[in-house]
N, C-alpha and C positions, 0 to 999 in steps of 0.2 A: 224629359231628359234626366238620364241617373248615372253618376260615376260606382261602378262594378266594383268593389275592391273585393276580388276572389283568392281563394288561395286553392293552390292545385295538391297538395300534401306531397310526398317525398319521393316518390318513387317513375310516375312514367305520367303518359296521356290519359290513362283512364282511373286516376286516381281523382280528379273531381269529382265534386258530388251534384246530384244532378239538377239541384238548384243553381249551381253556378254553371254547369253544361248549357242550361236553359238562358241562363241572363248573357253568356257569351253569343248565342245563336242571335239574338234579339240585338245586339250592340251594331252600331256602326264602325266603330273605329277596338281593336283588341293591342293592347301593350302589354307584354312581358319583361318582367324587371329581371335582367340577367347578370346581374354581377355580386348577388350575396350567394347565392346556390345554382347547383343544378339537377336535373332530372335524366331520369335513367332512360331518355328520348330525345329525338333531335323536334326539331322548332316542327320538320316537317313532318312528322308525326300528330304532330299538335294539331300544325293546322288540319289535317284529313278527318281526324275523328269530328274535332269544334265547328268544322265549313266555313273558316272563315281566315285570312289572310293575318296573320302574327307579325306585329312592329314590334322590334324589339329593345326594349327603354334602356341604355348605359347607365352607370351613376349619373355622368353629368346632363341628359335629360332627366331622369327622376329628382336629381337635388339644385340642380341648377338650371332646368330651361324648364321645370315643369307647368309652365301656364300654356303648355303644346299638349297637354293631356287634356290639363282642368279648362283651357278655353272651349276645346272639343266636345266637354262634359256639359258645358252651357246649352248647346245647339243640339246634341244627339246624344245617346245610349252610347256610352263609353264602359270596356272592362279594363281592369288594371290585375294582372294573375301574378302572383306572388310566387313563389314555389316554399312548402310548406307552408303558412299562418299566415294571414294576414299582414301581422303585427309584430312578426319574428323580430324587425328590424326596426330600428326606433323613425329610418328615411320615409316609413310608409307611417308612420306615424303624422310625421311632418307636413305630407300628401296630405293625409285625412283633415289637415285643421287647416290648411290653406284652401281645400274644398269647403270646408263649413266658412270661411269668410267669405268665399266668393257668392254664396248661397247655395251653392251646389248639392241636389239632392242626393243623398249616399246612402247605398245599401253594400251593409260587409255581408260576405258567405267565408263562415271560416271552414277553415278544414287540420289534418294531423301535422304536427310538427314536430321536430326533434326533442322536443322539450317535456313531449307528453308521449310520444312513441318510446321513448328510450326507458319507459316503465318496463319494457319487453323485458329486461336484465333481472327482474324481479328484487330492484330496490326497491323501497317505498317511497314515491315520488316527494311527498309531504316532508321528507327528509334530506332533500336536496337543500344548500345553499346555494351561494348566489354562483352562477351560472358564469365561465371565463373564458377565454380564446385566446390560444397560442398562436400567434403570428409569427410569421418569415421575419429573420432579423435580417438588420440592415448594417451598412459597414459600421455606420455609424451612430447604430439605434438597435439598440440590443432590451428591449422591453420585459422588465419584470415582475408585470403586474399578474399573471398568472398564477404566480408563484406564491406572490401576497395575497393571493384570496383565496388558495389555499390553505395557505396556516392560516388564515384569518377560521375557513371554517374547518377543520381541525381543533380548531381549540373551541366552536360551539359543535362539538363532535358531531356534524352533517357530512352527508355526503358531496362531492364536488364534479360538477359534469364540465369539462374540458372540448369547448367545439372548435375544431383546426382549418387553419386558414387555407381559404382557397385566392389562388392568385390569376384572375381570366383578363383575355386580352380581347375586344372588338374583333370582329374580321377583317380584313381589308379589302378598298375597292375591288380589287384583282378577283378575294374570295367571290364578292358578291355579284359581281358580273360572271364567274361561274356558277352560280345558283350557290353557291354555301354560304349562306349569310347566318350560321350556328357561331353563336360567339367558340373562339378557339382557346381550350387550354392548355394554360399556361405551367399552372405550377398546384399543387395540391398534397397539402401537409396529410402524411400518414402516421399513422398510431405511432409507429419506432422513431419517426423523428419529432413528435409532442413530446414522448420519454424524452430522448435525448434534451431535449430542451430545457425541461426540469432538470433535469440532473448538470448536467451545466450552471447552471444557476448553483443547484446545489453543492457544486463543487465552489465554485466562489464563496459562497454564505458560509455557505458550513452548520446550517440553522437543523440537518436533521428531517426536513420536511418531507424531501421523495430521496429517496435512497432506489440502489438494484434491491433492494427487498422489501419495499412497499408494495403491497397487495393494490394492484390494479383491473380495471375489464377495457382491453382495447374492442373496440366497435367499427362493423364496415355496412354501409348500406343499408341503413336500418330503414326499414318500410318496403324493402324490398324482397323477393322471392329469394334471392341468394345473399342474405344477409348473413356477416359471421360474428360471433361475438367470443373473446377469449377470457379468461381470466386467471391469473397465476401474478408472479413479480414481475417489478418491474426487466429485473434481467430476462424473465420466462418472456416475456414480450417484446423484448427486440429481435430475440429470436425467429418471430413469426412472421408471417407472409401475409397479409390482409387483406390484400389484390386490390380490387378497381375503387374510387371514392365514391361517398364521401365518407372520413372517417371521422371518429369522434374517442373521444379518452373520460373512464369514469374510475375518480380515486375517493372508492367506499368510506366511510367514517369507523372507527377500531369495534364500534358497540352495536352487533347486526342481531336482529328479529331472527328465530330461528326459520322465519320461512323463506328469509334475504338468505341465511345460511345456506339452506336447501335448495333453493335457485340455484345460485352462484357456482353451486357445487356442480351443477348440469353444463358450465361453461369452463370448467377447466380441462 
């Protein structure tokens, strides 16, 4: 008996590798965590290539009911498919150590993640800081931690990878009794509106930090066949059209490699 923790990478159904193709055939029980990302495929896609029937885990069974995965994982071959990494998410983290107390045997397959694709831009990954997410504000929760880890790295002149929120809602009964039990979206932060977000901020502060002419690269669909990647200011980029999610925002550091140079320069 082994709990699966796979990760499917970014893009569709046949982005598994096929170490975790194999461990999912072999499982009895397959859960997909569907509320940190999604894939460029419906569940039913999944299931046709894998052969095998997709549950699919909300936050509050992954974070709150999960002794319905890890009991499962006592008695039979359980997978748990991530989309991107494993470990993308600190929840699956959580997973993994309340597996190891139960004695639960565990094998990870990791696979690509945003974090290591997003090298496509031709920065130097090694020169990233620490990693931030712009959230959907609320009436009354307008979050500016973003904003602080970027001047934070700015001032150790690293580059900053900005991942934007996605907002997914369960199906409902109704869906599900007509066979679409694909979690339905809701809401998905795009490139123009991460800017706007920053800039907002920075119209409050006044700290200097993202202005309309801070050199940015808005990102869509990265791991994908129709992936686009732009780069110019920040006003060159509201400008633009990015199309379908997920998107993601990178605000380079002032002091680039002449071969980040020469990249970069392919994306504007």
């Amino acid at each position: 008996m082994t709990l699966y923790m796979i990760g499917l990478g970014l893009n569709d159904q046949k982005d598994i590798t096929l170490k975790g193709l194999e461990a999912v055939k072999k499982s009895k029980k397959v859960f997909l965590e569907s509320y940190t990302s999604r894939l460029n495929c419906s569940v039913q896609e999944l299931e046709k290539l894998y052969e095998q029937k997709i549950i699919l885990a909300d936050r509050e069974l992954v974070e709150s009911k999960a002794d319905k995965i890890l009991d499962s994982a006592l008695k039979e071959d359980v997978s748990f498919l991530v989309i991107g990494d494993v470990f993308s998410a600190t929840t699956h983290t959580d997973l993994y150590i309340r597996a190891l107390e139960k004695g639960i045997k565990l094998e990870v397959i990791n696979n690509a993640s945003i974090l290591n694709a997003i090298g496509i831009v031709g920065l130097e990954l090694y020169k990233f800081g620490k990693t931030t997410s712009i959230v959907f504000p609320l009436d009354n929760w307008k979050p500016e931690t973003h904003y602080n880890v970027l001047k934070e790295n700015q001032a150790m002149d690293l580059h900053t990878l900005a991942l934007l929120d996605i907002k997914v809602k369960e199906p409902s009964p109704e869906d599900i009794k007509k066979g679409n039990n694909n979690p339905l979206p809701e809401r998905y932060m795009t490139v123009n509106e991460g800017i706007r977000s920053l800039l907002d901020i920075e119209e409050k502060r006044r700290e200097g930090i993202f202005t309309l002419d801070t050199f940015c690269i808005g990102c869509a669909r990265i791991g994908s066949k129709d992936f686009k990647i732009i780069a110019g200011t920040a006003k060159e980029l509201l400008e633009k059209d990015f199309g379908e999610p997920l998107h993601c925002l990178i605000i380079p550091s002032k002091n680039l490699h002449d071969i980040e140079r020469e990249m970069i320069e392919k994306w504007k």
